[in-house]
C-alpha positions in Angstrom: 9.3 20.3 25.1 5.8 20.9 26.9 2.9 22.8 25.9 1.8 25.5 28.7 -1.8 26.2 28.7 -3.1 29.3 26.6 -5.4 30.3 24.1 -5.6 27.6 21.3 -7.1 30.5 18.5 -4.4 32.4 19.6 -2.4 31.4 16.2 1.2 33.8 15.8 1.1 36.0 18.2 3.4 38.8 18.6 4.1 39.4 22.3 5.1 43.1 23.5 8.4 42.2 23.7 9.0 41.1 20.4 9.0 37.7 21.1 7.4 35.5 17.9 5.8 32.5 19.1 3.4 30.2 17.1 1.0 27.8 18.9 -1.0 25.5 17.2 -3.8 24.8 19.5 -2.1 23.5 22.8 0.9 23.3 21.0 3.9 25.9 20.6 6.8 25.6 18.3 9.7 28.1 17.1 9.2 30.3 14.1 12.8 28.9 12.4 11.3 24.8 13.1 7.8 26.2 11.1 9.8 28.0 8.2 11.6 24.7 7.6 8.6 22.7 7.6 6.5 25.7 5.4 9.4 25.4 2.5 9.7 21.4 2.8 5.5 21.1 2.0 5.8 24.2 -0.3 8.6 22.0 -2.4 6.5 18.5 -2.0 3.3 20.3 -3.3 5.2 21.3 -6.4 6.9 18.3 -6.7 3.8 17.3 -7.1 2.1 19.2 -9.3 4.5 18.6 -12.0 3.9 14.7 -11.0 0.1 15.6 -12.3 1.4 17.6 -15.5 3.5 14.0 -16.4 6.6 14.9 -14.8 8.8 12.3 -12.9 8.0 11.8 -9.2 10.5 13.3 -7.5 9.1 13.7 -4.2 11.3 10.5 -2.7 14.4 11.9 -4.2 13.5 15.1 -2.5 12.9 13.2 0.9 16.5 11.8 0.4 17.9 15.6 -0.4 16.5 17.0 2.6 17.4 14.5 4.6 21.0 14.6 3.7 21.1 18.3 4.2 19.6 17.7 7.7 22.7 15.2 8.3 25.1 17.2 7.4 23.7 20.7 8.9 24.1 18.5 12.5 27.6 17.1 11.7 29.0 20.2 10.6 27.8 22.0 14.1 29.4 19.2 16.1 32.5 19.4 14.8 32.1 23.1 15.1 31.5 22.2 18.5 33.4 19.7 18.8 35.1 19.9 22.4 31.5 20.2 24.1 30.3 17.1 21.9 33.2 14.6 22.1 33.5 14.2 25.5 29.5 12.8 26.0 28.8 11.7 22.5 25.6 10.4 23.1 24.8 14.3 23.2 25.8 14.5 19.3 22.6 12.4 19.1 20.5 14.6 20.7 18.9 16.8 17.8 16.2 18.4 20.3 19.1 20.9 21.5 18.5 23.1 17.9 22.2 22.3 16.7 22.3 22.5 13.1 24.8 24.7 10.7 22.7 26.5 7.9 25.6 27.0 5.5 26.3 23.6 5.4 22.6 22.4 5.2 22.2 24.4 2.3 25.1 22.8 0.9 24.3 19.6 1.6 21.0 20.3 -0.2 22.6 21.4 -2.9 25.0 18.4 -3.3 22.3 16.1 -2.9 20.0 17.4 -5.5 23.3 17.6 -7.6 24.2 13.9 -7.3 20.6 12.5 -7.9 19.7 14.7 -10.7 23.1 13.1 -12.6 22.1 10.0 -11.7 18.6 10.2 -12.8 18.0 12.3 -15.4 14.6 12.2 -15.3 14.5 13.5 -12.1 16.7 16.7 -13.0 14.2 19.2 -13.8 11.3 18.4 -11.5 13.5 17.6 -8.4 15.6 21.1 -9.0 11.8 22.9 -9.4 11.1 21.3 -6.3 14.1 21.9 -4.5 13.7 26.2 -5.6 10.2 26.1 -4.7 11.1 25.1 -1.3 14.2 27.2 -0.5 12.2 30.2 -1.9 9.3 29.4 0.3 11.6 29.0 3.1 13.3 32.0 2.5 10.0 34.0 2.6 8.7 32.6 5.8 12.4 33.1 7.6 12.8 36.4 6.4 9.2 37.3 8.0 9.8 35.7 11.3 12.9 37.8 11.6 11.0 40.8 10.6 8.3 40.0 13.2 11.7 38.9 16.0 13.8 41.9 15.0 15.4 43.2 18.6 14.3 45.9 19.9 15.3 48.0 23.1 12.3 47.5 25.9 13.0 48.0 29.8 12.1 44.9 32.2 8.8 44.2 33.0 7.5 46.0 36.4 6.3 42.6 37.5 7.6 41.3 41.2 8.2 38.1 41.6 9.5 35.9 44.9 12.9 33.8 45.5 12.5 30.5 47.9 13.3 32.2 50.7 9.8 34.7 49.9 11.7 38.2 49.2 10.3 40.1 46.7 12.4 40.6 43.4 11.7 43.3 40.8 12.2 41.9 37.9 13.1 45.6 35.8 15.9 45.6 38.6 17.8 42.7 37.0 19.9 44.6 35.0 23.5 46.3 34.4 24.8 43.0 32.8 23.4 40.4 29.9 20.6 38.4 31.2 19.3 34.9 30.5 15.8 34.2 31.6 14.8 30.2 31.8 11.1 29.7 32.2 10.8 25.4 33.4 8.5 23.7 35.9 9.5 20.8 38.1 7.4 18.6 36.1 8.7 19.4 33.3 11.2 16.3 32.3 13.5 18.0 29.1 13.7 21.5 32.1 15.1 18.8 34.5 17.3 17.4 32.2 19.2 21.3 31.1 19.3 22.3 35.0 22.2 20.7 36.0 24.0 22.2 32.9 22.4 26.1 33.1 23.7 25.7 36.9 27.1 25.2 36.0 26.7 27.3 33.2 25.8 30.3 35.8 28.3 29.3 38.0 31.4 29.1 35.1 29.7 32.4 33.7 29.9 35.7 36.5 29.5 38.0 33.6 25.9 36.9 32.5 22.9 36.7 35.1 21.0 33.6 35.0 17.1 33.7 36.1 15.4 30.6 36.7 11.7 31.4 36.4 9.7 28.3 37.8 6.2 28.3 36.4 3.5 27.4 38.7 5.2 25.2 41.2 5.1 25.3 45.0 7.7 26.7 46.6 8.6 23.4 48.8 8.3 21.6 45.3 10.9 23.2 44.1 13.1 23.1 47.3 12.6 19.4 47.2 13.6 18.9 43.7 16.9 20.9 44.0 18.1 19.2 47.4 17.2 15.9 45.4 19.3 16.8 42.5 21.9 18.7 45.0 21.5 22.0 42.7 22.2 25.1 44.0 21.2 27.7 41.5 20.8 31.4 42.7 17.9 33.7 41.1 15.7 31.0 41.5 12.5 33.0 41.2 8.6 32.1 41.5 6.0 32.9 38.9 3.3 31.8 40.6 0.7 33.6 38.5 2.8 33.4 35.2 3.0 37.1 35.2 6.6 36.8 33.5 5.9 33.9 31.1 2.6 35.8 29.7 4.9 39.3 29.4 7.0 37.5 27.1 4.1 35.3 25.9 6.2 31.6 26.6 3.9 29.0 25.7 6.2 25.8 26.2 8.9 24.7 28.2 11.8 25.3 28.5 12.5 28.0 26.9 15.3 30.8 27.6 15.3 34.2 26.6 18.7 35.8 26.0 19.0 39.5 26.9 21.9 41.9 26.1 22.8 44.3 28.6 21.1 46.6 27.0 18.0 45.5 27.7 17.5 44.1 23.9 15.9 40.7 23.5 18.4 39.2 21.1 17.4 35.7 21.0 15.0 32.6 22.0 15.5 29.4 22.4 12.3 27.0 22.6 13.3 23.5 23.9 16.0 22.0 25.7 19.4 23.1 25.5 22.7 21.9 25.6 25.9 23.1 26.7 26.8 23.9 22.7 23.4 25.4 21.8 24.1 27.6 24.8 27.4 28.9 24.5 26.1 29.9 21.2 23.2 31.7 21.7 25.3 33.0 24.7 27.8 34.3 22.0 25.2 37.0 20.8 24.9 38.7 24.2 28.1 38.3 25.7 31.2 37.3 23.5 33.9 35.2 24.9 31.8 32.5 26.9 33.3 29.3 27.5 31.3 26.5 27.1 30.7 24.1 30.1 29.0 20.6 30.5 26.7 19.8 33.7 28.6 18.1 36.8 29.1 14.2 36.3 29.1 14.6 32.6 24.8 14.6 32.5 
């Protein structure tokens, strides 16, 4: 994922659409990736603590607890996903495209601290402390992104931008079906790697509206790098001056908004996708997608 340019005290901000992004001086990152990390230093910090008060360390046993939940949050969504994964496992390996099951991460968590606190009982007490610490930390911070994200019903921007050819486009025009906005850049290597995918994806897909909004590029640039990678996508759109990307204040790329057809903004994805993690989000906009993988199997 790359950083776009922006405001580095600009810490949280809430777009007009709704849209929570965080960025950390030149860096953005999703709200669910900062809730995870929020609870996992919330339950090391009172790990701790109780270390101080004479407690048993348990902040390696809660490194190992974590971990395992993290393992099998991922290989529970393969499986789930199983017929997208199999055929290119390498992808399975991939943890950048956001694939991870939260029932069975908690559970995972939960077995984890279960086994090591029977195993060492000193570690029982501060090690489940730890572990509530965290989840309730976790919990908070989830549970306020979501309140700061909640969807909400907002027409297009009025903002025209300019396909290769140079026709204008209204971008508040793009509607009567769901709509999935992908904001990437040329130079831009994880946006070059989910192209050939989102193509096929809009190709296997008539029912949802792909927009591919370059950021910045030339037009000739971008010509160039779709005859070299023989794509062929259609709303292939300029934002020269970033008009689109500040409207919904993206601060990295890739990332893909996912519009119902009722103009709500149900969901964002920061980072690259893959064929899974987009039939998913997918799912919440327009039920009965089929996944598809990019041409040659990339």
């Amino acid at each position: 994922m790359h950083a776009a340019g922006g405001n580095p005290a600009q810490c949280g901000f809430l777009s007009p659409s709704g849209l929570r992004v965080v960025n950390l001086g030149p860096f953005a990152f999703s709200s669910a990736v900062l809730a995870l990390l929020f609870g996992f230093i919330a339950a090391q910090g009172a790990v701790g603590f109780l270390r101080k008060r004479g407690w048993a360390d348990a902040s390696g046993a809660l490194y190992w607890a974590v971990g395992c939940a993290l393992l099998l949050s991922r290989a529970a969504y393969v499986v789930g996903w199983r017929n997208v994964y199999f055929p290119q496992p390498l992808h399975i390996f991939n943890i950048r495209d956001g694939g991870f099951d939260l029932m069975a991460g908690l559970i995972g968590l939960a077995l984890a601290t279960a086994v090591i606190a029977w195993r060492r009982g000193a570690l029982r007490k501060p090690l489940a402390l730890g572990v509530c610490v965290g989840l309730a930390a976790w919990g908070v911070a989830s549970l306020t992104a979501h309140a700061l994200q909640s969807a909400r019903a907002q027409p297009l921007p009025a903002i025209t931008l300019h396909d290769l050819d140079g026709h204008a486009v209204p971008v508040a025009q793009l509607t009567g079906k769901p709509l999935v906005i992908n904001f990437w850049a040329t130079w831009c290597g994880p946006c070059r790697s989910e192209m050939p995918m989102l193509v096929a994806a809009q190709r296997a897909q008539p029912q949802v509206r792909f927009v591919f909004a370059d950021q910045g590029d030339d037009p000739a640039q971008v010509a160039d790098f779709l005859r070299k990678e023989n794509l062929a996508p259609s709303n292939m759109l300029l934002d020269v001056n970033l008009d689109l990307s500040t409207y919904y204040n993206v601060r990295a790329y890739p990332t893909t908004l996912f519009i119902d057809a009722d103009g709500v903004l149900r969901d964002t994805r920061m980072g690259e996708l893959s064929a899974a993690t987009l039939a998913d989000h997918l799912r919440r906009i327009a039920p009965q997608v089929v996944p598809v993988t990019a041409p040659g199997g990339a």
